[in-house]
C-alpha positions in Angstrom: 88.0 -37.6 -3.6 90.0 -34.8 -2.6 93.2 -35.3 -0.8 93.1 -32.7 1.7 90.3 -33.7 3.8 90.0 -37.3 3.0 86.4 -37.8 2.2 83.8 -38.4 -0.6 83.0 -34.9 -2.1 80.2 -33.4 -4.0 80.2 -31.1 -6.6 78.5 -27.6 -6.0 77.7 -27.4 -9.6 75.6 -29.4 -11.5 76.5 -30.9 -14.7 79.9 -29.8 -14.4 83.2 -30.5 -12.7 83.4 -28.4 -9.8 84.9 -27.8 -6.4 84.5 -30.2 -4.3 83.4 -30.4 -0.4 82.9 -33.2 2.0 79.4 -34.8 2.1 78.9 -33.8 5.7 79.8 -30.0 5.1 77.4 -29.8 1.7 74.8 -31.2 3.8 75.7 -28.6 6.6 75.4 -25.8 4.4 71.9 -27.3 3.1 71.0 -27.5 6.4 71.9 -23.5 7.2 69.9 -22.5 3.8 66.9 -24.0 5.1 67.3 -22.6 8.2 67.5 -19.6 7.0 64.6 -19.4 4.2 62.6 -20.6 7.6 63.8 -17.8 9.3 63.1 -15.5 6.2 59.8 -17.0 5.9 59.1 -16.7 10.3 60.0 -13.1 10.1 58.0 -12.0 7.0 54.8 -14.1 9.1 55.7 -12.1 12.4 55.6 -9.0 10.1 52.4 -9.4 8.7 50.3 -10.7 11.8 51.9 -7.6 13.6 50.7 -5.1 10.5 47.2 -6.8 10.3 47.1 -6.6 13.9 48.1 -2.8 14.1 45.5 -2.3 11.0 43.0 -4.2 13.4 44.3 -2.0 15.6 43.7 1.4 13.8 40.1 0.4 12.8 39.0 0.2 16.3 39.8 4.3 16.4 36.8 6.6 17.4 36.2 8.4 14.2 32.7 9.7 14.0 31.8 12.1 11.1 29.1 14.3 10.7 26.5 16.1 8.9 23.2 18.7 8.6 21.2 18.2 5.6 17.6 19.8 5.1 14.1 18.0 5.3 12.6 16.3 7.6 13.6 12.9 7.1 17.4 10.9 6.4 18.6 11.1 3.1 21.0 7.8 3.5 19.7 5.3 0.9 18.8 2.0 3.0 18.0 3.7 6.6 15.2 2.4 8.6 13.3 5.3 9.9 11.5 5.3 13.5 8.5 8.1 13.5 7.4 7.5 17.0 4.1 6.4 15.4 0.7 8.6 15.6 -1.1 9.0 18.7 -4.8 10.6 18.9 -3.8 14.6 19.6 -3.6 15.8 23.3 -2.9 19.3 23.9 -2.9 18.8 27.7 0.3 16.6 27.8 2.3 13.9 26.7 0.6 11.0 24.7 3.0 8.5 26.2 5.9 8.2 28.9 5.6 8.2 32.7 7.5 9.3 35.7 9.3 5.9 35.9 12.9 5.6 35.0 13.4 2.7 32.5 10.1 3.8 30.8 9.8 2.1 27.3 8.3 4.2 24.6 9.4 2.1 21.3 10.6 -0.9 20.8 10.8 -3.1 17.3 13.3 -4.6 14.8 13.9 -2.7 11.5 16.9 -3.5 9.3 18.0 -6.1 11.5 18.8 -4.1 14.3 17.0 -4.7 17.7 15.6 -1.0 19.1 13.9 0.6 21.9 13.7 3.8 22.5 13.6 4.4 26.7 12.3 7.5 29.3 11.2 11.0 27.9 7.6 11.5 26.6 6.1 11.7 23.2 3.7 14.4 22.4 1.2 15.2 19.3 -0.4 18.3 20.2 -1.5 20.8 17.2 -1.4 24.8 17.0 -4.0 25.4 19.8 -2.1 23.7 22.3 -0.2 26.0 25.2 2.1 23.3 25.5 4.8 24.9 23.5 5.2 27.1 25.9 8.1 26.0 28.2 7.4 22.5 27.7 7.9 21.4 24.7 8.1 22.5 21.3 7.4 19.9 18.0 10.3 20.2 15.7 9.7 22.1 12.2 8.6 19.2 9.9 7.2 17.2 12.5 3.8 16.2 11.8 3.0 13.1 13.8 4.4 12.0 17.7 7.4 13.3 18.4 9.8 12.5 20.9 11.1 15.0 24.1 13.7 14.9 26.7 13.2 17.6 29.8 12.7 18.1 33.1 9.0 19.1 33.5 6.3 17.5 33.6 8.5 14.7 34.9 7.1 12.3 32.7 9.6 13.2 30.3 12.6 13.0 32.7 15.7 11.9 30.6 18.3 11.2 29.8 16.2 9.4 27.0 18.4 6.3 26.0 18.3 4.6 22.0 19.9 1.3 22.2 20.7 -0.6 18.9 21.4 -4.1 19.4 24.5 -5.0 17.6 25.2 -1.6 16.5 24.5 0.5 13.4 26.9 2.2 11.2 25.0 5.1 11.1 22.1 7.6 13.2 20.5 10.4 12.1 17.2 12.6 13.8 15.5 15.7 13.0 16.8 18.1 15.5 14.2 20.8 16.6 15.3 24.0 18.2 18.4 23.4 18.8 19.7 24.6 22.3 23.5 24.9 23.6 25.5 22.3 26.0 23.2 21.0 29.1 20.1 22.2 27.1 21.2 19.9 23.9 23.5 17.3 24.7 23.3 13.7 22.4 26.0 11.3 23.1 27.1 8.2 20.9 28.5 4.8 22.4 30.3 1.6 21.1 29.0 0.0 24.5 30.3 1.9 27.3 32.9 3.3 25.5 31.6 6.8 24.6 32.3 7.6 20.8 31.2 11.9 20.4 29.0 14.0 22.2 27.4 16.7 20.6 24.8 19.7 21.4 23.2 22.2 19.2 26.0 24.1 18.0 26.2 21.4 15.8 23.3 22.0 13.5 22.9 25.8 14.5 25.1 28.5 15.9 24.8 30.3 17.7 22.3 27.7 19.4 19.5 29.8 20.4 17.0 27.5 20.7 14.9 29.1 17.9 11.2 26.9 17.4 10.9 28.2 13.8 14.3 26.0 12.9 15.4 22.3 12.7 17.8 20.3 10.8 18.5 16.4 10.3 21.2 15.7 11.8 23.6 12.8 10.9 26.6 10.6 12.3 28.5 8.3 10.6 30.6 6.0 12.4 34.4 5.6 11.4 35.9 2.5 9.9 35.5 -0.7 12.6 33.7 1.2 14.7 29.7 0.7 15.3 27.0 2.6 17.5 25.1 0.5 19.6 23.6 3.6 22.0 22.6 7.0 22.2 21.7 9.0 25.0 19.7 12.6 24.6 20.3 14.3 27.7 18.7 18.2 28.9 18.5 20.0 32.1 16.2 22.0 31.2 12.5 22.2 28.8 13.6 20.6 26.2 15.2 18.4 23.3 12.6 17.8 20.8 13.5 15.3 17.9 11.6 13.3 15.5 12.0 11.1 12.4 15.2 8.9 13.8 17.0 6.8 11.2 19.8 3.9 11.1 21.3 1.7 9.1 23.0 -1.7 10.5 26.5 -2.1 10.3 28.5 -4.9 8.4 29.8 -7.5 10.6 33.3 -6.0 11.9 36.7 -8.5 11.3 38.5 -9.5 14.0 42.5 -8.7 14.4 43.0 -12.5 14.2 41.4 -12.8 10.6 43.3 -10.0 9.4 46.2 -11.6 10.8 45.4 -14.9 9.2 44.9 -12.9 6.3 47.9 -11.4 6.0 50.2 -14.6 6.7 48.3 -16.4 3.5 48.8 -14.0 1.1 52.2 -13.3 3.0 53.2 -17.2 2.1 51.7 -17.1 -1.3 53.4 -14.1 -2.5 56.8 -16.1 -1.0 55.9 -19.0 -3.1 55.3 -17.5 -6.2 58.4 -16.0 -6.0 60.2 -19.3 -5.5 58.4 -20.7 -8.3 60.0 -17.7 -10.7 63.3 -17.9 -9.4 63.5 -21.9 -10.4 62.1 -21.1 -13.6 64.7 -18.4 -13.9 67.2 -21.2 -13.1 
């Protein structure tokens, strides 16, 4: 007992004769460490939901990259490719599309993505055909129906509209004689939020609209990100393209599972750390 405050005491020391304290203060000061390894542990929690969140957060940033590779067709291992199929030739005009907006040309599943391809006109005309000339032109290394945006004839009145479901992670399309801004424009979505818009400075510059020269043309979305529409736009004759590709994207986390993430291996760490320090004891 100690004297001075007139109450059973407890040793601070186990195993050995220490000072001594009052039952009711020892358990106060138990009382206070726990509180504050729960705070410890509450704050570390608050910051790791709050980085997973920000990293959620910083995923969802528009972040498309791009490139021009050679050929005729994607080089991305695993991409579905729509050709726009082979229609009988018709050097008189297109083999498919009418004057209608909401016209669809293609539709299908491939990669398990859900696609349709919608307004502009598809033509497969060969070498005799006058149509090249202000109409349309097919894209170098085209060989089969190809797909055109324009203005005349109006059956293939764009903007010609690719929507891809759940979204893709990447789109590529052989780009035929590329044109500048307003000639050439191809825009990329995450909904209705608009991702990159691009015209034919991107695969040739100056962009002179040259029918002796295509490229494939590529976008990749950025990390969290997916495309789920494109829209090929002209406001004049025309935007030829052909041999489109995709590849679906891998189902996207949401902030909360980060979060959740975060908090178990947040506590874990925490414990494993406990379970040193006693064994260090």
């Amino acid at each position: 007992m100690w004297a001075g405050w007139g109450a059973a005491t407890i040793s601070l020391n186990k195993g050995r004769v220490g000072i001594g304290i009052p039952v009711s203060v020892h358990e106060g000061l138990l009382e206070v460490t726990k509180m504050t390894k729960t705070n410890r542990i509450a704050n570390a929690s608050q910051k790791l939901v709050f980085a997973a969140l920000m990293f959620g957060a910083a995923t969802a940033a528009h972040a498309l990259t791009t490139s021009v590779t050679t050929g005729s067709f994607s080089s991305q291992a695993g991409a579905f490719t729509v050709d726009f199929g082979v229609s009988p030739i018709n050097n008189t005009g297109p083999v498919a599309g009418n004057a209608l907006p909401g016209d669809v040309l293609v539709s299908g599943t491939g990669a398990g993505v859900n696609y349709s391809y919608t307004d502009g006109a598809l033509f497969n005309f060969n070498t005799s055909s006058s149509l090249p000339n202000g109409i349309s032109a097919r894209p170098v290394g085209s060989t089969d129906n190809f797909w055109s945006i324009g203005v005349t004839p109006d059956t293939q009145d764009g903007p010609g509209i690719v929507n891809l479901g759940a979204g893709v992670s990447y789109y590529g399309f052989l780009w035929g004689s590329p044109d500048a801004s307003g000639w050439n424009t191809v825009k990329f979505y995450n909904g209705n939020t608009l991702l990159g818009t691009y015209d034919g400075s991107s695969v040739l510059n100056p962009p002179n609209g040259n029918q002796n020269f295509a490229r494939y043309f590529n976008v990749f979305a950025g990390p969290g990100e997916v495309i789920t529409k494109v829209s090929f736009a002209a406001n004049t004759n025309a935007f030829e393209t052909d041999n489109h590709a995709f590849i679906a994207a891998a189902p996207i986390p949401e902030p909360e599972i980060y979060a959740m993430m975060g908090l178990g291996l947040g506590l874990m760490g925490w414990v494993s750390r406990r379970k040193r320090a006693q064994a260090a004891a």
